[in-house]
C-alpha positions as CSV (number, residue, x, y, z in Angstrom):
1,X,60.8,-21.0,31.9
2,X,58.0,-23.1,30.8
3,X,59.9,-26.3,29.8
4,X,62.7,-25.7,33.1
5,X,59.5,-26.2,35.3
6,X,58.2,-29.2,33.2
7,X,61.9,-30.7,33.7
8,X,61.9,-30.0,37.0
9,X,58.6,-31.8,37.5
10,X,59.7,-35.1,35.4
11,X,62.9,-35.3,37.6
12,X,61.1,-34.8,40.8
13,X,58.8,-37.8,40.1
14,X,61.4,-40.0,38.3
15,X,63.4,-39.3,42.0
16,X,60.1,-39.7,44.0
17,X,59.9,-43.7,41.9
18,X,63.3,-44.8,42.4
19,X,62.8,-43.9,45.8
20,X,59.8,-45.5,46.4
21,X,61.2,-48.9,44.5
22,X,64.3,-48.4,46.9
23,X,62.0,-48.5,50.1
24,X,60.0,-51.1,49.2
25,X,62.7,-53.2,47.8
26,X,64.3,-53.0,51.0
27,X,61.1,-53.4,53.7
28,X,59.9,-56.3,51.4
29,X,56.4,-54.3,51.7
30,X,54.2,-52.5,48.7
31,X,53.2,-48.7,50.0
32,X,49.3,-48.5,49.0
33,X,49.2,-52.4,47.9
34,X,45.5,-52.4,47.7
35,X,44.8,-49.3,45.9
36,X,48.1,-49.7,43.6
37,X,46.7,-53.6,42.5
38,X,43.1,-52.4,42.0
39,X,44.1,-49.3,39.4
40,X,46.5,-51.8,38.1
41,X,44.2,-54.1,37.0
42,X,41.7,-51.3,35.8
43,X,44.9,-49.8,33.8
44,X,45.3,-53.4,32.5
45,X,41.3,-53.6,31.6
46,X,41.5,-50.0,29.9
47,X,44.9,-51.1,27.5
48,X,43.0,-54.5,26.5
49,X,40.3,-53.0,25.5
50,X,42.1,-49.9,23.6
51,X,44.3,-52.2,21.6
52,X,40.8,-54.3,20.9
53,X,38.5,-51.6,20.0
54,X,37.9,-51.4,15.8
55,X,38.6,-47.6,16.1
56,X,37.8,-46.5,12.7
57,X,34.2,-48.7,13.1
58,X,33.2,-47.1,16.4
59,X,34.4,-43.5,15.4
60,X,32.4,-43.9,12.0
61,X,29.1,-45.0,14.4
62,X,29.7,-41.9,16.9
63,X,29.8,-39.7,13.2
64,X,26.7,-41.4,11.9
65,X,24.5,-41.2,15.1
66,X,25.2,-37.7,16.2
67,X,24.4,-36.1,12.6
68,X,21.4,-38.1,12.6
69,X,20.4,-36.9,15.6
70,X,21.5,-33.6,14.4
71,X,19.4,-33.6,11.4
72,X,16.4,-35.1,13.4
73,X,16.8,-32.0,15.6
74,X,16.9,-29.6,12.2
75,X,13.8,-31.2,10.8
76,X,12.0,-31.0,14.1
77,X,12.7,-27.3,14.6
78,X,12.1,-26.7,11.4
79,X,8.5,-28.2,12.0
80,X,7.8,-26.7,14.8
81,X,8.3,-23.2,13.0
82,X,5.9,-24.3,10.3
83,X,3.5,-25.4,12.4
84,X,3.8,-22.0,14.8
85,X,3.6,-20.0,11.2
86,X,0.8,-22.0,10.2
87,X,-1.4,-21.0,12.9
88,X,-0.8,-17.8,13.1
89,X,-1.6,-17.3,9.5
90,X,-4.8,-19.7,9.8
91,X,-6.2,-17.3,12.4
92,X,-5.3,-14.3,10.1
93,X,-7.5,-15.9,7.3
94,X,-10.4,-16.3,9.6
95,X,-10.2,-13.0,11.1
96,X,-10.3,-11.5,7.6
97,X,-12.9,-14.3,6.3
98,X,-15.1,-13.1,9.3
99,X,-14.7,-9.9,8.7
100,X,-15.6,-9.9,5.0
101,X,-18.5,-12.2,6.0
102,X,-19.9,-9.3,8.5
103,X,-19.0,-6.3,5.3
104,X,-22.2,-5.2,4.5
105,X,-21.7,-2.9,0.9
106,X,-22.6,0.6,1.2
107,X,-24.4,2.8,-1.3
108,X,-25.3,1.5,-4.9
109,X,-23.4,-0.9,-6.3
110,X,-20.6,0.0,-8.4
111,X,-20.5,-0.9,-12.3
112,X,-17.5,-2.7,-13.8
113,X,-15.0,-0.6,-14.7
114,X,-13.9,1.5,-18.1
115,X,-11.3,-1.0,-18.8
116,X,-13.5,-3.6,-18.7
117,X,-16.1,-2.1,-20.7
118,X,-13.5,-1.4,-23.6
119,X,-12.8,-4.8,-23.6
120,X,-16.2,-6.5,-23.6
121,X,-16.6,-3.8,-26.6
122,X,-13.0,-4.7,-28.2
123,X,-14.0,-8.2,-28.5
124,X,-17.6,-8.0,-29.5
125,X,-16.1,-5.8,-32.7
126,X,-13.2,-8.2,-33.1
127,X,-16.3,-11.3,-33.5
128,X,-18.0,-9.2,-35.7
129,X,-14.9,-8.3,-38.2
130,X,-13.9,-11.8,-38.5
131,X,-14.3,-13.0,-42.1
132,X,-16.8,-16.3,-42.2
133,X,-15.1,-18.1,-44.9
134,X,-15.5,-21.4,-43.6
Protein backbone atom coordinates (compact mmCIF):
# COMPACT_ATOMS: atom_id res chain seq x y z
CA UNK A 1 0.00 0.00 0.00
CA UNK A 2 2.94 1.98 1.01
CA UNK A 3 4.80 2.22 -2.35
CA UNK A 4 1.03 2.60 -4.46
CA UNK A 5 0.65 5.91 -2.39
CA UNK A 6 4.30 7.00 -3.05
CA UNK A 7 3.47 6.27 -6.91
CA UNK A 8 0.52 7.96 -6.75
CA UNK A 9 2.27 11.03 -5.24
CA UNK A 10 5.29 11.05 -7.93
CA UNK A 11 2.62 10.90 -10.76
CA UNK A 12 0.53 13.54 -9.35
CA UNK A 13 3.45 16.05 -9.25
CA UNK A 14 5.09 14.86 -12.53
CA UNK A 15 1.20 15.78 -13.96
CA UNK A 16 1.02 19.00 -11.75
CA UNK A 17 4.87 20.11 -13.86
CA UNK A 18 3.89 19.26 -17.28
CA UNK A 19 0.98 21.19 -16.62
CA UNK A 20 2.38 24.02 -15.23
CA UNK A 21 5.17 24.07 -18.25
CA UNK A 22 2.04 23.74 -20.58
CA UNK A 23 0.38 26.97 -19.09
CA UNK A 24 3.17 28.95 -19.01
CA UNK A 25 4.48 27.92 -22.33
CA UNK A 26 1.28 28.99 -23.71
CA UNK A 27 0.54 32.53 -21.63
CA UNK A 28 4.29 33.42 -22.26
CA UNK A 29 4.18 34.27 -18.31
CA UNK A 30 6.25 32.44 -15.29
CA UNK A 31 3.55 31.53 -12.23
CA UNK A 32 5.58 32.74 -8.94
CA UNK A 33 8.50 34.35 -11.18
CA UNK A 34 9.93 36.20 -8.27
CA UNK A 35 9.84 33.57 -5.63
CA UNK A 36 10.77 30.64 -8.35
CA UNK A 37 14.22 32.98 -9.52
CA UNK A 38 15.13 33.77 -5.84
CA UNK A 39 15.11 29.86 -4.61
CA UNK A 40 16.71 29.26 -7.89
CA UNK A 41 19.55 31.05 -7.40
CA UNK A 42 19.84 29.93 -3.68
CA UNK A 43 19.44 26.13 -5.11
CA UNK A 44 22.27 27.24 -7.47
CA UNK A 45 24.46 28.80 -4.38
CA UNK A 46 23.71 25.51 -2.22
CA UNK A 47 25.07 22.97 -5.41
CA UNK A 48 28.27 25.26 -5.93
CA UNK A 49 29.14 25.09 -2.78
CA UNK A 50 28.32 21.27 -2.19
CA UNK A 51 30.32 20.16 -5.16
CA UNK A 52 33.24 22.72 -3.57
CA UNK A 53 33.25 21.72 -0.10
CA UNK A 54 36.60 19.27 0.90
CA UNK A 55 34.13 16.95 2.59
CA UNK A 56 36.35 14.58 4.11
CA UNK A 57 38.49 17.88 5.62
CA UNK A 58 35.35 19.59 7.09
CA UNK A 59 33.80 16.26 8.48
CA UNK A 60 37.33 15.35 10.02
CA UNK A 61 37.20 19.19 11.80
CA UNK A 62 33.37 18.67 12.99
CA UNK A 63 35.03 15.04 14.56
CA UNK A 64 37.99 16.71 16.06
CA UNK A 65 36.17 19.76 17.70
CA UNK A 66 33.28 18.07 19.18
CA UNK A 67 35.43 15.28 21.07
CA UNK A 68 37.51 17.94 22.22
CA UNK A 69 34.84 19.64 23.54
CA UNK A 70 33.63 16.43 24.72
CA UNK A 71 36.64 15.63 26.58
CA UNK A 72 36.99 19.26 27.93
CA UNK A 73 33.45 18.72 29.33
CA UNK A 74 34.71 15.08 31.02
CA UNK A 75 37.76 16.72 32.56
CA UNK A 76 35.70 19.55 33.86
CA UNK A 77 33.13 17.35 35.47
CA UNK A 78 35.42 15.27 36.63
CA UNK A 79 36.92 18.38 38.46
CA UNK A 80 34.23 19.66 39.72
CA UNK A 81 33.60 16.27 41.60
CA UNK A 82 37.08 16.39 43.00
CA UNK A 83 36.90 19.55 44.12
CA UNK A 84 33.09 18.87 45.74
CA UNK A 85 34.84 15.60 47.36
CA UNK A 86 37.67 17.51 48.45
CA UNK A 87 35.73 19.82 50.60
CA UNK A 88 33.68 17.71 52.07
CA UNK A 89 36.46 15.60 53.30
CA UNK A 90 38.61 18.84 54.36
CA UNK A 91 35.83 19.76 56.73
CA UNK A 92 35.67 16.13 57.93
CA UNK A 93 39.39 16.43 58.91
CA UNK A 94 38.78 19.57 60.82
CA UNK A 95 35.78 18.49 62.56
CA UNK A 96 37.77 15.45 63.86
CA UNK A 97 41.13 17.63 64.28
CA UNK A 98 38.91 19.95 66.53
CA UNK A 99 37.56 17.46 68.24
CA UNK A 100 40.66 15.61 69.18
CA UNK A 101 42.11 19.00 69.99
CA UNK A 102 39.15 19.63 72.68
CA UNK A 103 39.70 15.41 74.00
CA UNK A 104 40.81 15.91 77.34
CA UNK A 105 42.14 12.09 78.59
CA UNK A 106 40.38 10.67 81.39
CA UNK A 107 41.70 8.65 84.35
CA UNK A 108 45.46 7.66 84.52
CA UNK A 109 47.23 7.21 81.66
CA UNK A 110 47.40 3.89 80.16
CA UNK A 111 50.85 1.95 79.83
CA UNK A 112 52.00 0.49 76.47
CA UNK A 113 50.71 -2.60 75.89
CA UNK A 114 51.80 -6.46 76.54
CA UNK A 115 52.80 -6.88 73.02
CA UNK A 116 54.89 -4.14 73.20
CA UNK A 117 56.49 -4.95 76.35
CA UNK A 118 57.50 -8.53 74.92
CA UNK A 119 59.03 -6.85 72.26
CA UNK A 120 61.08 -4.16 73.94
CA UNK A 121 62.15 -7.46 76.15
CA UNK A 122 62.64 -9.75 72.84
CA UNK A 123 65.06 -7.34 71.53
CA UNK A 124 66.96 -6.33 74.57
CA UNK A 125 67.74 -10.38 74.96
CA UNK A 126 68.34 -10.68 71.30
CA UNK A 127 71.41 -7.58 71.81
CA UNK A 128 72.55 -9.27 74.61
CA UNK A 129 72.91 -13.02 72.91
CA UNK A 130 74.66 -11.62 70.09
CA UNK A 131 78.33 -13.01 69.94
CA UNK A 132 80.99 -9.93 69.86
CA UNK A 133 83.42 -11.38 67.66
CA UNK A 134 84.31 -8.45 65.86
Amino acid sequence: MTYFIVVIVSFALLLGFLTLSWLETKSGFRIFGGMRRRFDRKVGRAAFIATHIDWESFVAHVVRSNAERLAHDVVHTVLLLVRATERTLTKLIRNLRERVANHEPQGEPVEGSQLIATIVRFRKNLRKDRPTDR
